[in-house]
N, C-alpha and C positions, 0 to 999 in steps of 0.2 A: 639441650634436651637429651633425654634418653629412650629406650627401647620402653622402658616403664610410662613415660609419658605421652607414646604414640597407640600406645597398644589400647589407650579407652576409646582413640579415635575409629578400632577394627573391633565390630562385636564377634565373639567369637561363636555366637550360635549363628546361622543361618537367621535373616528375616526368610517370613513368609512374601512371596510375591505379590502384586497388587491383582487385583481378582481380571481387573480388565487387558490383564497381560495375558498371550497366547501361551498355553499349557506343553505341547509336542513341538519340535520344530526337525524336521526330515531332514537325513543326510544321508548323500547317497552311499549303498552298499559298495563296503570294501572287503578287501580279502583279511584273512587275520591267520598268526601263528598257530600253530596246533598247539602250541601251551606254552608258558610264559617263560617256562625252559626252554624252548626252542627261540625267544627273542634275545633271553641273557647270553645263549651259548651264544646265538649270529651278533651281536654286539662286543660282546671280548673278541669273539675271533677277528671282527672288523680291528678292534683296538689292540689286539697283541699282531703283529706282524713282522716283515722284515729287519724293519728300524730295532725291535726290542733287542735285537741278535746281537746286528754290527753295530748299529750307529748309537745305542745307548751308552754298553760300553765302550767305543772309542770317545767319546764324548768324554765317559768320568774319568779315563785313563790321561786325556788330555788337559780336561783343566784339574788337576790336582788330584785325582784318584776319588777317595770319601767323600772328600771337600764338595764334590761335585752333586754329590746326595742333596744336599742343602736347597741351591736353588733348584733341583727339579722338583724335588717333596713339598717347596715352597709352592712351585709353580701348581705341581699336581691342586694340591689345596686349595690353593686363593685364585686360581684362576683357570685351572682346567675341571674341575669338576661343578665350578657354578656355569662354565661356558655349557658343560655335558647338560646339563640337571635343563637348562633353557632351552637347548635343541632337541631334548628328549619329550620334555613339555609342549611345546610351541609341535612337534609332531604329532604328535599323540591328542593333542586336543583341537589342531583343525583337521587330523586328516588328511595328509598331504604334506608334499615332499616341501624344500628350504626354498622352492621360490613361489609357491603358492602361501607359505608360514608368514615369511619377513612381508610379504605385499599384504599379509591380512591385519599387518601391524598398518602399514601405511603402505599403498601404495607406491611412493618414490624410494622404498625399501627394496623393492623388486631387484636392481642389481644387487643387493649386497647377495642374494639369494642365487641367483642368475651367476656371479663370482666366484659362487665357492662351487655350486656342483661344475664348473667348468675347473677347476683347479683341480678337483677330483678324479674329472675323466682323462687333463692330460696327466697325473700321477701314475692311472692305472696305466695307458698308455706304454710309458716307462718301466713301469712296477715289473709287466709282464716279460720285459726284457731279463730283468736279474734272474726272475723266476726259471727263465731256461736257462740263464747259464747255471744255475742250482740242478738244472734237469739235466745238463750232458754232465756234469760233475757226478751225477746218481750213474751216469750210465759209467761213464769211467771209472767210479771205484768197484764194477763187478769185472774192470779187466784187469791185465797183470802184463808186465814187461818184462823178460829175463827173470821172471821169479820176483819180481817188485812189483810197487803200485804203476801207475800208468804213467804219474809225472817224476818217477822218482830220476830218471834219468836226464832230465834237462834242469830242475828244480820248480815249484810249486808256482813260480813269481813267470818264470818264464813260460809254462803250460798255460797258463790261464791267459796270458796277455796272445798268446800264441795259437794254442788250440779249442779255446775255450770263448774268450771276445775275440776271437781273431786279427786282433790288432796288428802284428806282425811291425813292421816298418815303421810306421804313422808316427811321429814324433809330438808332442804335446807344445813346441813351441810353434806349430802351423807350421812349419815347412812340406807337407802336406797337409791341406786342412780345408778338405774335401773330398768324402768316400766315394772310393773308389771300386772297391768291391763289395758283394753281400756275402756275408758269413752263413755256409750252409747249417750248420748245425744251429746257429741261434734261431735261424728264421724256421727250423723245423719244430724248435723248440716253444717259439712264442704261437706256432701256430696252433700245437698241441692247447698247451694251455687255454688261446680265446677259445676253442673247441670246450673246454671243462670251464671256464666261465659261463657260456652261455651254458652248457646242460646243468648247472649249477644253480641257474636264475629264472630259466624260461618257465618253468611250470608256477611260480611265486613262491610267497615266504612259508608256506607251510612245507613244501618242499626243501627253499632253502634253510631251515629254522632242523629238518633232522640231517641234516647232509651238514650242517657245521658240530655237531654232535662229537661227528668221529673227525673232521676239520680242525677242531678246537681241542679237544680233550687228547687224540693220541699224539699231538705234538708238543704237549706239554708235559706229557707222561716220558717222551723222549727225553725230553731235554732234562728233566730229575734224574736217570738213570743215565746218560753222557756224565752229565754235575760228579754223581755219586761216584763213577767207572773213571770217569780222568781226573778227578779231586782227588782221588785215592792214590795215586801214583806219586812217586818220589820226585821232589819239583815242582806240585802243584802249588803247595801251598806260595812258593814266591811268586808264580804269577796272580795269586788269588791278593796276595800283602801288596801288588802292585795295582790291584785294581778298587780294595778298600782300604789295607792296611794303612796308606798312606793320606793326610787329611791337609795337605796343604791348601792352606786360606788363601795364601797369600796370591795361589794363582788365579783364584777367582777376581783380581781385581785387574789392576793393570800391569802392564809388561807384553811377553810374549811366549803365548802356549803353543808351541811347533810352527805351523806354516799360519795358525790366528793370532786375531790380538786375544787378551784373557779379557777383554771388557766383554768380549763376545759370551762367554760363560751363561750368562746369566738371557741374551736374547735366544740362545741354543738350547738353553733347557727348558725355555717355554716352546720354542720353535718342534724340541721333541715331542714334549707333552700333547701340543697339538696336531703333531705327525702320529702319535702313536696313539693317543685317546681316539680319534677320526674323527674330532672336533673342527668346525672351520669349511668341512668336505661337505657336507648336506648327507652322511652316511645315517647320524644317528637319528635325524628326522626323518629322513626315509624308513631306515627301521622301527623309529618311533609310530610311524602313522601305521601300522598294520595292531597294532596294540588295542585291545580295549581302552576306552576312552577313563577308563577310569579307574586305569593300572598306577600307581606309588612311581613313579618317574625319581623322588629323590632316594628309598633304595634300588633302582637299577641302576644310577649314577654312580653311587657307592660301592654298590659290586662291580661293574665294570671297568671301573678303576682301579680297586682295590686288585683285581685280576691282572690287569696291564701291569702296573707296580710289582707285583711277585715275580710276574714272566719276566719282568727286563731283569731284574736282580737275580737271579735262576740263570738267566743267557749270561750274563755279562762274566759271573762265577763261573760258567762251564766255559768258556771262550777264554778267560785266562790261567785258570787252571793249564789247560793246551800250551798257554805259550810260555806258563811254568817250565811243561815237561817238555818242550821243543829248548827252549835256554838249556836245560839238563843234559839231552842228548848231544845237544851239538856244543858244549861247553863254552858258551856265552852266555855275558850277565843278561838277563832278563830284561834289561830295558833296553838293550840292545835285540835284544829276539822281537822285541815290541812293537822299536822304534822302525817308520817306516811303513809297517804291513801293519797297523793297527786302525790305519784311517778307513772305514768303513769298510765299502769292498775287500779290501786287504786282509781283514781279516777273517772273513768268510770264506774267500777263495786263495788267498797264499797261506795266513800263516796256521790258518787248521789244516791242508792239506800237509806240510809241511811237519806240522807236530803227529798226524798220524803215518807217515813216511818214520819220522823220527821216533816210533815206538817199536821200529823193529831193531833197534841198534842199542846199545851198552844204555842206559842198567836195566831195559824190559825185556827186551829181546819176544817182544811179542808176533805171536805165527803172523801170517802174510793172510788168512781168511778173519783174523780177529780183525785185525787192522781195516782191512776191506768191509768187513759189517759195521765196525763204530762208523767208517767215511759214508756207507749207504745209509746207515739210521740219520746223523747228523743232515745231509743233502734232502733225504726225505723230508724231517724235522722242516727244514727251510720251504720245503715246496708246499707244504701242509699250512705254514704258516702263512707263506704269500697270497696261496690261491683262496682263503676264504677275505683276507684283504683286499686282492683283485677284484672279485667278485662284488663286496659291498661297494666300495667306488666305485663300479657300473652300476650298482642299484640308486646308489643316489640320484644319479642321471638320467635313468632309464624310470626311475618314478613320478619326478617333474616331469620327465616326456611322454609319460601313460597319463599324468590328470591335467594336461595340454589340450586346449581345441582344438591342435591341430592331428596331434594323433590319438583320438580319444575313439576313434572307430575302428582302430588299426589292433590287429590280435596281438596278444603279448606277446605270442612267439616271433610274429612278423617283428613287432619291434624293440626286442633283446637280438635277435640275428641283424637288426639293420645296426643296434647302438652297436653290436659287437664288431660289424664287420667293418665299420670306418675308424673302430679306435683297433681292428689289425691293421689297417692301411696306415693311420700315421705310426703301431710300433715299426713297421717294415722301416720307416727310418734308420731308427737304432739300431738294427740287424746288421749294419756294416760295418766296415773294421774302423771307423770313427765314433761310434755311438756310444762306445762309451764315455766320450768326452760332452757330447754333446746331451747325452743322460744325466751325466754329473752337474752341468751347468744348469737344465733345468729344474733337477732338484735343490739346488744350493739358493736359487730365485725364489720358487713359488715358496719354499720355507719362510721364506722373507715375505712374501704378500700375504699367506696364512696370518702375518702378526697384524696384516692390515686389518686385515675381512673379519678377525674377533677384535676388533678393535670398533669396528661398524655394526657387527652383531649386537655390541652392549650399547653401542651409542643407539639404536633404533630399539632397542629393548627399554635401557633405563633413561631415554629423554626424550625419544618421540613417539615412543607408545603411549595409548591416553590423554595425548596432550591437551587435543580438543578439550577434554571433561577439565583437565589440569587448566586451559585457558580461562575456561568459566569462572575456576575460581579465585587464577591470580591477573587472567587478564592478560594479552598478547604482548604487552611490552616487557613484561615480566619474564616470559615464557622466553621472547626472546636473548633479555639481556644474561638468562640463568645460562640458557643452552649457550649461547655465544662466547660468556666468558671460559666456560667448561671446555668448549674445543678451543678457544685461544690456548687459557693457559696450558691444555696439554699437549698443545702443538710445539707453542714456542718456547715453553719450560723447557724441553731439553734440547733446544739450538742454543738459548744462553746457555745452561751446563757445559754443555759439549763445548762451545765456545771458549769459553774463560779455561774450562779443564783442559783445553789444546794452548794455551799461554800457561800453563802455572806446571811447576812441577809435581804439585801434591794433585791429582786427580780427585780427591773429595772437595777440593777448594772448586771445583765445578759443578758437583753435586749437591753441593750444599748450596751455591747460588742458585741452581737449575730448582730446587725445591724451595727455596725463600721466593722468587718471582711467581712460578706457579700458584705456589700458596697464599701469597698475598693476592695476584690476579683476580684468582679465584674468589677468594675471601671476597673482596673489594664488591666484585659483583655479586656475590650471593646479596651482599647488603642492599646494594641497589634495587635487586630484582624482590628482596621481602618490602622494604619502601613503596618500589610500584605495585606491591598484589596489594600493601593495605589499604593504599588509595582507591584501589578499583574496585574494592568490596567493601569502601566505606568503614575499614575494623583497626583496632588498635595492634601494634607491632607484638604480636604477641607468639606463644610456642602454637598457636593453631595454623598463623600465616607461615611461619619459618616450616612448619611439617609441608603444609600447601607448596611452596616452593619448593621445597628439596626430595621430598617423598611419597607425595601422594599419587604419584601417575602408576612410579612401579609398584609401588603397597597396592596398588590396586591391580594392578596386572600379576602380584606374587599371593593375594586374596584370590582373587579369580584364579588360577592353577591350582590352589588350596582348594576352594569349594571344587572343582570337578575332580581331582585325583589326587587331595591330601588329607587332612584331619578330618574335613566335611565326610567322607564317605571310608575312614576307617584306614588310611595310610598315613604314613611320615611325613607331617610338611614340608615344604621349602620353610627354610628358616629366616627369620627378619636379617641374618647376617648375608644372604645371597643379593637382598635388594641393595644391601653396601657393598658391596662386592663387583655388581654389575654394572651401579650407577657412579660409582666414584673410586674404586679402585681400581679394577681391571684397564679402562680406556687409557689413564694415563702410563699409566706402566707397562702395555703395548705401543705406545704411541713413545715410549722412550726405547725399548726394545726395538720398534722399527729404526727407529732414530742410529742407533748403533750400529746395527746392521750398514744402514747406506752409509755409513761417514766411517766404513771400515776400510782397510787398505785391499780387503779380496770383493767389495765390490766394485763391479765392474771389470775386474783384472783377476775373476776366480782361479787361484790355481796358475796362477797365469796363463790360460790358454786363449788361444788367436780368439780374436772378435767375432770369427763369427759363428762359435760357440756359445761368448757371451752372447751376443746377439739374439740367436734361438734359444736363451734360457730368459733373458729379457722380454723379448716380444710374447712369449705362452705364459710367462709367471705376471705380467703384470696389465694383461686384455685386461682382468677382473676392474682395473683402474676404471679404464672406459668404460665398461658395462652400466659401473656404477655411479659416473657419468649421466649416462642418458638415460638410466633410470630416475637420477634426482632431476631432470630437467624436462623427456618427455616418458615419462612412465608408462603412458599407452603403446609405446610402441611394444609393448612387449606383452600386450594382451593377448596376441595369440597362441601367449609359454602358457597362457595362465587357464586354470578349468573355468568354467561357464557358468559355473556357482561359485562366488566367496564368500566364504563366510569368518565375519569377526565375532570377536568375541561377546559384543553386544548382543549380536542376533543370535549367539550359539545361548545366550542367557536369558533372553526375551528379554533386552533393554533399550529402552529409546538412546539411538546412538548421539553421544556430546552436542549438545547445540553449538551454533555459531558464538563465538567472544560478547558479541553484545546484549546476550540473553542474562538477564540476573543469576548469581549459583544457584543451586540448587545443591540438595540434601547429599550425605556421601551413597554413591549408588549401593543398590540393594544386592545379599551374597544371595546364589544361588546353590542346590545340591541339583545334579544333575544325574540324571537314574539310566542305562542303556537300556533298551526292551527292544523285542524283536522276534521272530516267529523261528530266527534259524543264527547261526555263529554270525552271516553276514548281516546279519541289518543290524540296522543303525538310525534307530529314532530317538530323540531325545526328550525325556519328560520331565519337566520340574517339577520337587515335592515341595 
């Protein structure tokens, strides 16, 4: 069947509703942005952040330069911006943050919800840490040593590890590997910043929504005039030819790209996309639910994306531009200037100090206050960047714990100073002269669960949302056998893969079996599960049953988002291509991306550093497991996250919600347009026309 064949089954006008259906249905007053510019700025500046700087381009630098374009643009496309377009949705149309959203899909939903705004808060956690060593790096490039920069006398590599993380001694193979001291300057530094977190958040989104304004816009306006100022110099262009010129394919597959394997390519460029979109975090539902309910969710997707995207290509071109003109000055080949100080940190904090060190000497010879102003704009640039990312990861968390019964009497202020003041007590970890190791290890982990938690985000979006109404009409053994073969085979599709590709020398002799099991798997039971829906409705094998099995839960949950804030009321659909997207693409190709990740040689042994690094990046990156755990098993227990009204989409639509499997089908439910009215910007009643 095709798109043409499904689409008589969705009428595209609105029915009218049945008369004996309720007209208004109350929801209670929430806050809202001061204008829808102020949600697109607080949303890119959540999505452009630290990662777009460092860790974009040492990513393309490592696995093949250009090459590396491929699977992230892939990734951006097929699967970060239908992940965006759903958490922007699913916010925006309950009101409320990612574990009140997922629990209005289902109930035993609740941890997937509950998993990410906790991955989120221990992110910021961390996040705040880099953020200050970007702040004593601002303060040091206003001082001067003998007529030099601050680090030019020991070198950039040794400053940083030294006066900057205060790492001093601590060696990386645990021969000490237990802090010992706290670093004054970090912990003044992180302290600063929760201080400009919380004045950032406390008053809410109309607040935050003009304070990312100058957050978002004047560090992007930096980083074009860095691009333009150190791209112009003699030597830029080879570290620019280093960072796209070069398109090697070949590293994207197998082998080995520095201290990774190159299989990794492709689970790291989803793993950014979702670091850098703030997909996965519960950010964009958070800032989604302050939104008019019946704001276009697929173009803010589109722009915030398309925003993220330019920013990292912009950073990655001015970051190697620098280590053009750092090779230049100190007369080494470029990939030697690279190699080493390119891995994330390294290249924020060694080799741009080091490239602007290195523009005071043969062929710039640039003054000693030029130099000093590109290192404070650039440091700035960073702090600008992190602090409106820090920020939104506290909002995700601090929004589920304002529409919570437990703190739903407690003033916002009260509880942004309480979320603030225990995520400064766990950064005070990292403030000592091991944290950055133990920073490293939890960031390299929770990337890795990120591929879990969208991997459960679609599987609760495209298979057990609606199910109920979907039971009705294919009947529970259906519903079962569909769902069940769907996570087999994208479980075990890529253990055989990986399996047979770890005996063969050709690596696609794995993937090509890892995709013949799945596919047949899969296949095998779709067939099963259209056999039992036609017996349970009594109807012939026909393109009506096959849509019923394979499409009708999410067509109806990507219909409903349409009727509230898509073509129904005068914005840009969701397109029939996001319900394939959610339901049958995205799960398996995270669920093989995770797959890589653990059956990699740096899990478990990141970096090589002592266990009990990994350990603390293990235990914080992979709670989300459990949560989500004892949300599928006792889901009450976590009634008291959840606010004291929910509402589904049925009752946000006046629908009698799915009956039990034994009841006869019944008709495809009815579309609703859904109208906001209200006496003031807060209310929030809803009227059907």
């Amino acid at each position: 069947f095709d798109a043409s064949s499904i689409r008589h089954r969705q009428p595209m006008q609105p029915q009218p509703p049945p008369t004996n259906m309720p007209t208004t249905i109350a929801v209670a007053p929430r806050e809202r942005w001061s204008a829808r510019l102020g949600f697109i700025s607080a949303a890119i500046g959540s999505a452009v952040g630290l990662g777009n700087v460092w860790r974009f381009p040492y990513l393309s630098y490592t696995y093949g330069g250009g090459a590396f374009f491929l699977p992230y643009i892939l990734a951006m496309i097929l699967i970060g911006i239908p992940l965006l377009t759903l958490e922007l949705a699913l916010g925006q149309v309950f009101r409320s943050g990612h574990l009140a959203s997922f629990g209005a899909i289902n109930k035993r939903l609740r941890g997937v919800g509950l998993g990410s705004v906790w991955c989120g808060y221990m992110v910021v956690c961390y996040y705040v840490v880099i953020i200050a060593w970007a702040v004593t790096m601002l303060v040091n490039s206003c001082r001067s040593i003998a007529g030099e920069m601050a680090w030019a006398g020991v070198g950039s590599e040794v400053f940083f590890r030294e006066k900057v993380a205060g790492v001093g001694p601590i060696t990386i193979d645990g021969s000490l590997n237990r802090s010992t001291k706290l670093v004054p300057q970090t912990w003044v530094g992180l302290t600063g910043v929760w201080v400009c977190i919380y004045l950032c958040t406390f008053k809410g989104p109309k607040t935050t929504g003009r304070i990312t304004y100058f957050t978002m816009l004047v560090p992007f306006g930096l980083l074009v005039v860095l691009a333009i100022t150190i791209g112009g110099l003699s030597g830029a262009a080879d570290g620019i030819r280093l960072y796209i010129g070069e398109w090697d394919f070949g590293m994207l597959g197998g082998g080995t790209c520095g201290s990774r394997s190159c299989d990794e390519s492709w689970p790291d460029a989803v793993a950014q996309v979702f670091f850098s979109l703030g997909v996965t975090f519960g950010t964009m539902t958070a800032y989604a639910s302050y939104n008019p309910i019946q704001q276009g969710v697929q173009v803010d997707a589109l722009i915030c994306a398309l925003g993220d995207l330019v920013t990292s290509f912009v950073a990655g071109f001015m970051v190697f531009a620098s280590v053009g003109v750092l090779a230049t000055a100190t007369e080494t080949p470029v990939a030697t200037a690279a190699e080493g100080r390119s891995s994330g940190l390294g290249l924020a904090f060694v080799s741009m100090p080091a490239a602007f060190q290195a523009l005071g000497s043969d062929p710039y010879y640039l003054s000693l206050w030029v130099r000093q102003l590109l290192s404070f704009l650039f440091y700035l640039t960073l702090i600008l960047l992190g602090i409106d990312s820090a920020f939104s990861l506290c909002e995700a968390f601090s929004t589920c714990a304002a529409d919570s019964r437990v703190f739903k009497h407690v003033p916002r202020e009260a509880l942004i100073g309480i979320i603030c003041l225990v995520g400064y007590c766990i950064s005070f970890g990292y403030s000592t002269d091991t944290g950055v190791y133990a920073l490293d290890a939890v960031d390299y982990y929770i990337n890795i669960t990120m591929l879990f938690i969208g991997y459960m985000e679609c599987f609760g979006a495209g298979w057990v949302a609606y199910s109920r109404e979907q039971a009705v009409k294919i009947g529970w053994p259906a519903w079962y056998t569909a769902t069940g073969a769907m996570l087999y085979a994208s479980v075990v599709a890529p253990i055989v893969g990986l399996g047979i590709g770890s005996q063969s020398d050709e690596a696609e002799a794995g993937s090509a079996a890892g995709l013949i099991f799945g596919t047949l798997f899969f296949g095998v039971g779709m067939v099963v599960a259209c056999r039992l829906a036609a017996q349970h409705g009594e109807r012939p094998l026909d393109r009506g049953v096959v849509y019923d099995v394979l499409l009708s839960n999410i067509e109806q949950l990507r219909g409903d988002i349409n009727s509230i804030c898509g073509a129904a009321v005068g914005n840009m659909s969701v397109p029939f291509a996001w319900s394939l997207a959610v339901k049958f693409f995205i799960p398996p190709v995270l669920m093989l991306m995770l797959m890589l990740k653990m059956t990699s040689k740096n899990f478990g042994n990141y970096q090589g550093y002592h266990q009990w690094y990994q350990g603390w990046g293990v235990a914080l990156a992979f709670a989300p497991f459990l949560m989500l755990a004892v949300g599928l098993v006792a889901p009450d227990r976590y009634d008291c996250f959840m606010p004291e009204k929910e509402y589904t989409l049925d009752e946000l639509l006046g629908r009698t919600p799915g009956p039990c499997p034994n009841l006869e089908a019944t008709s495809e439910p009815d579309r609703r347009v859904l109208m906001v009215t209200g006496a003031g910007p807060e209310a929030g009643v809803l009227t059907q026309e």
